[in-house]
BASELUM-593560 format. One record per residue: residue number from 1; residue in three letters; chain; z, y, x of N, C-alpha, C, O in turn. Coordinates in Angstrom, 3 decimals. Layout:
BASELUM-593560
+-----+-----+-------+----------+----------+----------+----------+----------+----------+----------+----------+----------+----------+----------+----------+
|   n | res | chain |      nc3 |      nc2 |      nc1 |     cac3 |     cac2 |     cac1 |      cc3 |      cc2 |      cc1 |      oc3 |      oc2 |      oc1 |
+-----+-----+-------+----------+----------+----------+----------+----------+----------+----------+----------+----------+----------+----------+----------+
| NUM | ala |     A |        Z |        Y |        X |        Z |        Y |        X |        Z |        Y |        X |        Z |        Y |        X |
...
+-----+-----+-------+----------+----------+----------+----------+----------+----------+----------+----------+----------+----------+----------+----------+
***
This chain:
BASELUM-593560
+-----+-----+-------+----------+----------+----------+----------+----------+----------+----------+----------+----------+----------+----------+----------+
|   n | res | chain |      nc3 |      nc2 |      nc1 |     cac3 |     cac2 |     cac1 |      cc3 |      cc2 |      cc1 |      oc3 |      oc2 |      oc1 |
+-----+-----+-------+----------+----------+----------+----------+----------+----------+----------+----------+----------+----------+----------+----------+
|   1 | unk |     A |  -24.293 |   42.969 |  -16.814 |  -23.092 |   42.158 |  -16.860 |  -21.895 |   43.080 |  -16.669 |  -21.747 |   43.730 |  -15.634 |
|   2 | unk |     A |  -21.166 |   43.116 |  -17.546 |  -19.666 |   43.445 |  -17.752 |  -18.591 |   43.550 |  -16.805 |  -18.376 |   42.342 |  -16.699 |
|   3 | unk |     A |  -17.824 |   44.041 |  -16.101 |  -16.827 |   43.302 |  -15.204 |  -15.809 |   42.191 |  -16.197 |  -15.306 |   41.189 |  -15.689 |
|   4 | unk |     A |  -15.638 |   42.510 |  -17.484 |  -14.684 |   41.415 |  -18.135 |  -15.634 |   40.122 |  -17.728 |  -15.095 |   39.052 |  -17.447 |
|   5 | unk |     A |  -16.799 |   40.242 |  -17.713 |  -17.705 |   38.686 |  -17.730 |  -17.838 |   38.566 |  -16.674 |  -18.180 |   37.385 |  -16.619 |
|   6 | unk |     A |  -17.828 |   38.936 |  -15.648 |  -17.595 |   38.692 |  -14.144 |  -16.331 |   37.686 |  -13.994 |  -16.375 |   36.546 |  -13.531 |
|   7 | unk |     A |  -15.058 |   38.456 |  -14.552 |  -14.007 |   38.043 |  -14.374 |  -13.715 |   36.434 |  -14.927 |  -12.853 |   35.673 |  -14.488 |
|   8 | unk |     A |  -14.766 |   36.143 |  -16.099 |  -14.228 |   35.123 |  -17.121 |  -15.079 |   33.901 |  -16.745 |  -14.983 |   32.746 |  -17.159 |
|   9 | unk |     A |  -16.083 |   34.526 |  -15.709 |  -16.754 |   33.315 |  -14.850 |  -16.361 |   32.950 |  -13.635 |  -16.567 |   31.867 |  -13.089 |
|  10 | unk |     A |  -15.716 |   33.991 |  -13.168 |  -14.688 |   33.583 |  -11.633 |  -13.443 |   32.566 |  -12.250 |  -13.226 |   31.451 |  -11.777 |
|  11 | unk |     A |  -12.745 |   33.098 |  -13.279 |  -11.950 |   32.337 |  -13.612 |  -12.208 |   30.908 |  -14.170 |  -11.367 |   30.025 |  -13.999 |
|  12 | unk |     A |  -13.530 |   30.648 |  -14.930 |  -14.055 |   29.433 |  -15.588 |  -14.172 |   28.198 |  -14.062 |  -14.024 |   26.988 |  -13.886 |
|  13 | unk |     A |  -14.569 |   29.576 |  -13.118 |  -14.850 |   28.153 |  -11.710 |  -13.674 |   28.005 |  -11.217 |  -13.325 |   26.877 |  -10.867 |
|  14 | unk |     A |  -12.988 |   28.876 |  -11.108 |  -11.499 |   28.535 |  -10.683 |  -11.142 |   27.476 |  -11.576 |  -11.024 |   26.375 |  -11.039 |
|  15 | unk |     A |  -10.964 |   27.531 |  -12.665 |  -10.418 |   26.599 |  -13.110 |  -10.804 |   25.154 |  -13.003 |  -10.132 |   24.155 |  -12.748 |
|  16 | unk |     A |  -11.814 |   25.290 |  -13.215 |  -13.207 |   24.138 |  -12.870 |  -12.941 |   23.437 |  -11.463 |  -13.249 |   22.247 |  -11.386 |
|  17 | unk |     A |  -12.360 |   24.104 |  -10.267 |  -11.761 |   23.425 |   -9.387 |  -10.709 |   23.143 |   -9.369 |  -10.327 |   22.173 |   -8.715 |
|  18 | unk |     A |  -10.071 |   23.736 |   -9.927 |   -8.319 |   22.842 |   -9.916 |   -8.771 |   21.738 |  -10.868 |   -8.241 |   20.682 |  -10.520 |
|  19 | unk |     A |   -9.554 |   21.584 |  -11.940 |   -9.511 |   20.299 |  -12.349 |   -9.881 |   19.679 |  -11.303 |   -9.035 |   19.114 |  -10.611 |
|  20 | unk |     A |  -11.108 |   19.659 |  -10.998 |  -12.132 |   18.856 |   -9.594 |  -10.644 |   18.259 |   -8.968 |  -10.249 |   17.097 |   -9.055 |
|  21 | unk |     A |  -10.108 |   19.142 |   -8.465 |   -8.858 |   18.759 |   -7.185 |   -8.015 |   18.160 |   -7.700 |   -7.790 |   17.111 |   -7.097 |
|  22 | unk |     A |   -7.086 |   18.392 |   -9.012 |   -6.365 |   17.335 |   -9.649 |   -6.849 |   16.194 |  -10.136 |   -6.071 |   15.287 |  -10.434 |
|  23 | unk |     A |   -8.464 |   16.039 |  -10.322 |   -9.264 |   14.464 |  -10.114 |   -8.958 |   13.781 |   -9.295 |   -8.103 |   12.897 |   -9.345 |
|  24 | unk |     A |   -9.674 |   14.121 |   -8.342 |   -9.534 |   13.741 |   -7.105 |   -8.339 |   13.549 |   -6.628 |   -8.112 |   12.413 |   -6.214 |
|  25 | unk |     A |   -7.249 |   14.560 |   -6.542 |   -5.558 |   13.864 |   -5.881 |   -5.067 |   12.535 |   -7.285 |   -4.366 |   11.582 |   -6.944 |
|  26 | unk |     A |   -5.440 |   12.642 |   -8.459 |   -5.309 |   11.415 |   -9.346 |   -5.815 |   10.094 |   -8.481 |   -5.041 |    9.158 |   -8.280 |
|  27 | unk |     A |   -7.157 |   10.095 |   -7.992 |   -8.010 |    9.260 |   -7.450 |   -7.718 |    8.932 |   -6.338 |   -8.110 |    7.796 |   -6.071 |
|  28 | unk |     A |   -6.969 |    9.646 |   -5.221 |   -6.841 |    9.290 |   -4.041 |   -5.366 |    8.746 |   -4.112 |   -5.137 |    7.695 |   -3.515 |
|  29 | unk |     A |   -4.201 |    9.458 |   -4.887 |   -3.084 |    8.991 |   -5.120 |   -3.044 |    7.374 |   -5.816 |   -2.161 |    6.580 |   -5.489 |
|  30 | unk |     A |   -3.794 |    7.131 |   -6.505 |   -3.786 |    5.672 |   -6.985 |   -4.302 |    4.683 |   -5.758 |   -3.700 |    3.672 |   -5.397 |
|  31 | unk |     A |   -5.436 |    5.137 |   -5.239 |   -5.748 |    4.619 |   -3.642 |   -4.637 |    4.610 |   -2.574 |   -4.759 |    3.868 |   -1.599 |
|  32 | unk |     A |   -3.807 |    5.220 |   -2.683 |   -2.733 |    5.085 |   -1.582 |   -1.646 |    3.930 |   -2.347 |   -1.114 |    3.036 |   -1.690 |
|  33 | unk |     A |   -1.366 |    4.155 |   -4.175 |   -0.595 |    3.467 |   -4.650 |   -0.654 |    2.071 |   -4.330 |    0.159 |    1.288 |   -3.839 |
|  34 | unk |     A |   -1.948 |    1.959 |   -4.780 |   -3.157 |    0.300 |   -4.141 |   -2.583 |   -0.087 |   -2.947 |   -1.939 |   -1.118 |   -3.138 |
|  35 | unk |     A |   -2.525 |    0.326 |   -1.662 |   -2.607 |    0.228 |   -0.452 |   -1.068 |    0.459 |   -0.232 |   -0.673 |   -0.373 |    0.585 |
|  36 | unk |     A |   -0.377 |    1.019 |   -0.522 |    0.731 |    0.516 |   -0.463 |    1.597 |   -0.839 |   -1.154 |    2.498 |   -1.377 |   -0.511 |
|  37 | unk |     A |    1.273 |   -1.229 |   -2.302 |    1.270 |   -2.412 |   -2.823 |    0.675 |   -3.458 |   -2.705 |    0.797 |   -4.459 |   -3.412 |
|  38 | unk |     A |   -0.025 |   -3.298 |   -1.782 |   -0.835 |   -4.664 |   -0.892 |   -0.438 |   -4.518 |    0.301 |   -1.104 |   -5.077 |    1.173 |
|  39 | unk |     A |    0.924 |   -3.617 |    0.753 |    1.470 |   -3.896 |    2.118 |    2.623 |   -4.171 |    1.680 |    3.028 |   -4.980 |    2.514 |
|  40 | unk |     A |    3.475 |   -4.030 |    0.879 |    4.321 |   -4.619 |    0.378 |    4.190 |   -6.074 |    0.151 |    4.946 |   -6.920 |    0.630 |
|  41 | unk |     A |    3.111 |   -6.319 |   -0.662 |    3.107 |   -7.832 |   -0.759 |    2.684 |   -8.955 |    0.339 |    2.932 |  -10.149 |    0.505 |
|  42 | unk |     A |    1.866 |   -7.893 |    1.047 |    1.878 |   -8.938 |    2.223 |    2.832 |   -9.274 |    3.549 |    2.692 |  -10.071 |    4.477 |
|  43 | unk |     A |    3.941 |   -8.232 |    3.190 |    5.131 |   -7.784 |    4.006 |    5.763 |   -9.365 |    3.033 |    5.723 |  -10.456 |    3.602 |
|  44 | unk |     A |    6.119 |   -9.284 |    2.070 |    6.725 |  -10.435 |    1.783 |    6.453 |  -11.558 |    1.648 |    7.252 |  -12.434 |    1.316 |
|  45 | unk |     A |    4.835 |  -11.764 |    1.974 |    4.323 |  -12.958 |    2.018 |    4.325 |  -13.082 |    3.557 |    3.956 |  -14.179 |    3.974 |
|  46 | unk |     A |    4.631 |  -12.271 |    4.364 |    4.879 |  -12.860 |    6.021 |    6.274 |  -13.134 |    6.106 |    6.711 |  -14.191 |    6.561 |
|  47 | unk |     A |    7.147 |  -11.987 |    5.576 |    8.637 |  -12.734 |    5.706 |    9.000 |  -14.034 |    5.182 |    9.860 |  -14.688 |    5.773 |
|  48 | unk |     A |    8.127 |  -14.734 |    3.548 |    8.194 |  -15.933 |    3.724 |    7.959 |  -17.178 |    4.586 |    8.546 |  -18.209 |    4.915 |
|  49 | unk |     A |    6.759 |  -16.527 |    4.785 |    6.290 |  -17.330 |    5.984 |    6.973 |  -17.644 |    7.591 |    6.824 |  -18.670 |    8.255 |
|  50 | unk |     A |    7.735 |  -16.442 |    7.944 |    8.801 |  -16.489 |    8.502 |    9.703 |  -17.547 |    8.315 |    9.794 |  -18.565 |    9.001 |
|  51 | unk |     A |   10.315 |  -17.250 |    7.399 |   11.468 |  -18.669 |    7.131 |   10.608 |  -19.838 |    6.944 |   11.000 |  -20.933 |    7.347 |
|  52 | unk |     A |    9.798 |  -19.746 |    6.536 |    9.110 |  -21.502 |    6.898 |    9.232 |  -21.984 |    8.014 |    9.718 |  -23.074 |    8.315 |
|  53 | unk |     A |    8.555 |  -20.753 |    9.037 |    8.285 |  -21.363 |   10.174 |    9.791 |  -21.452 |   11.155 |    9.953 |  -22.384 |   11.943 |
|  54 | unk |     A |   10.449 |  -20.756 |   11.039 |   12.258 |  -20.987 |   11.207 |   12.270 |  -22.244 |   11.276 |   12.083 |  -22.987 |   12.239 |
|  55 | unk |     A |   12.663 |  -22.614 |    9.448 |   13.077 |  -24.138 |    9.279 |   12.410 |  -25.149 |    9.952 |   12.841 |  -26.272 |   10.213 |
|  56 | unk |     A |   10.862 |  -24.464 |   10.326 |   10.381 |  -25.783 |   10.437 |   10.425 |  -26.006 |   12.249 |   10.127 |  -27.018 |   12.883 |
|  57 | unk |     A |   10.839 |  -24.858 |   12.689 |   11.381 |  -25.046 |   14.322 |   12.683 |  -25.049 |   14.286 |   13.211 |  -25.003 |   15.398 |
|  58 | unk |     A |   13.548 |  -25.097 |   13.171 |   14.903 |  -25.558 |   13.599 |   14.895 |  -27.145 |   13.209 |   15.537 |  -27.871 |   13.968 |
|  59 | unk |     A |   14.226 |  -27.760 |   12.090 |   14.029 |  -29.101 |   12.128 |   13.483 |  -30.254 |   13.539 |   13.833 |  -31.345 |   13.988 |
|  60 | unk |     A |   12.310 |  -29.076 |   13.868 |   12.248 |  -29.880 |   15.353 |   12.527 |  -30.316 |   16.323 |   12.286 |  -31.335 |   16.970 |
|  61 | unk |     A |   13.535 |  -28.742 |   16.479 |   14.904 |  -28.900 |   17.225 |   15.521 |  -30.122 |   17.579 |   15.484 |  -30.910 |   18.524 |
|  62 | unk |     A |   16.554 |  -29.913 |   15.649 |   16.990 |  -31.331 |   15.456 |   16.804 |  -32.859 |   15.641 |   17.507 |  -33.789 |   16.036 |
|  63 | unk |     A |   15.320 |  -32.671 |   15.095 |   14.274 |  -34.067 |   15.634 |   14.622 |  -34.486 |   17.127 |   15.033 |  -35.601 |   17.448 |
|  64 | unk |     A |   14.408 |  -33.477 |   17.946 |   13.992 |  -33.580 |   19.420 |   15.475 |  -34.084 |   19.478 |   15.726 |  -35.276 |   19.656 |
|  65 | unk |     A |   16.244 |  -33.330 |   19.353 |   18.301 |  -33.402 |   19.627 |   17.950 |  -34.983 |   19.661 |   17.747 |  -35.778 |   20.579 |
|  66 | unk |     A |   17.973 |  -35.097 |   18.021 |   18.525 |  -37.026 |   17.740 |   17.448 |  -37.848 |   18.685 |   17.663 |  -39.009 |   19.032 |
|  67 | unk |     A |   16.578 |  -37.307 |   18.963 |   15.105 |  -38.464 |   20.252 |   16.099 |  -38.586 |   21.535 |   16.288 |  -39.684 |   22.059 |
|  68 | unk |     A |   16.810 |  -37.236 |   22.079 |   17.272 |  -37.670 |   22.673 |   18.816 |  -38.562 |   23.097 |   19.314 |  -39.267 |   23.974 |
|  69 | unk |     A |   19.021 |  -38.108 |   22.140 |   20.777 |  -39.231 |   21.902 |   20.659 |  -39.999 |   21.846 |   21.568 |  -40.615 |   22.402 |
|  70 | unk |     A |   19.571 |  -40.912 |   21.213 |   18.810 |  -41.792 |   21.197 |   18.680 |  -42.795 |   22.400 |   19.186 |  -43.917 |   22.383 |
|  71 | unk |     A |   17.899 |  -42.244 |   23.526 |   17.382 |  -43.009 |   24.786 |   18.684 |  -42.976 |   25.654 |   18.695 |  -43.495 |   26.771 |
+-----+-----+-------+----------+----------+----------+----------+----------+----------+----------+----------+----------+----------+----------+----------+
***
């Protein structure tokens, strides 16, 4: 074996791992994309839920107010 063919198989695996590793950061980067977009959405599906539950303790409030003006 040659040193040029030494060289052109060190380099074939080198290269061979930067693909491997730019797989993989493709693969793990879409996994974080995922997981951040399912905290987002559930961030805004609690802040809705928030104002529901607001209105629906400032209505009670009110309720309770007029029960007692009432008696």
């Amino acid at each position: 074996m040659q040193l040029n063919d030494l060289f052109k198989i060190i380099f074939f695996y080198i290269i061979n791992k930067l693909v491997n590793f730019e797989e993989k950061d493709k693969q793990i980067q879409k996994r974080i994309d995922w997981i951040a977009s399912q905290i987002r959405e559930t961030k805004f599906e609690l802040h809705r839920q928030h104002q529901e539950l607001e209105d629906a303790l400032r209505e009670q409030e009110e309720l309770r107010k007029q029960k007692v003006k009432t008696k």
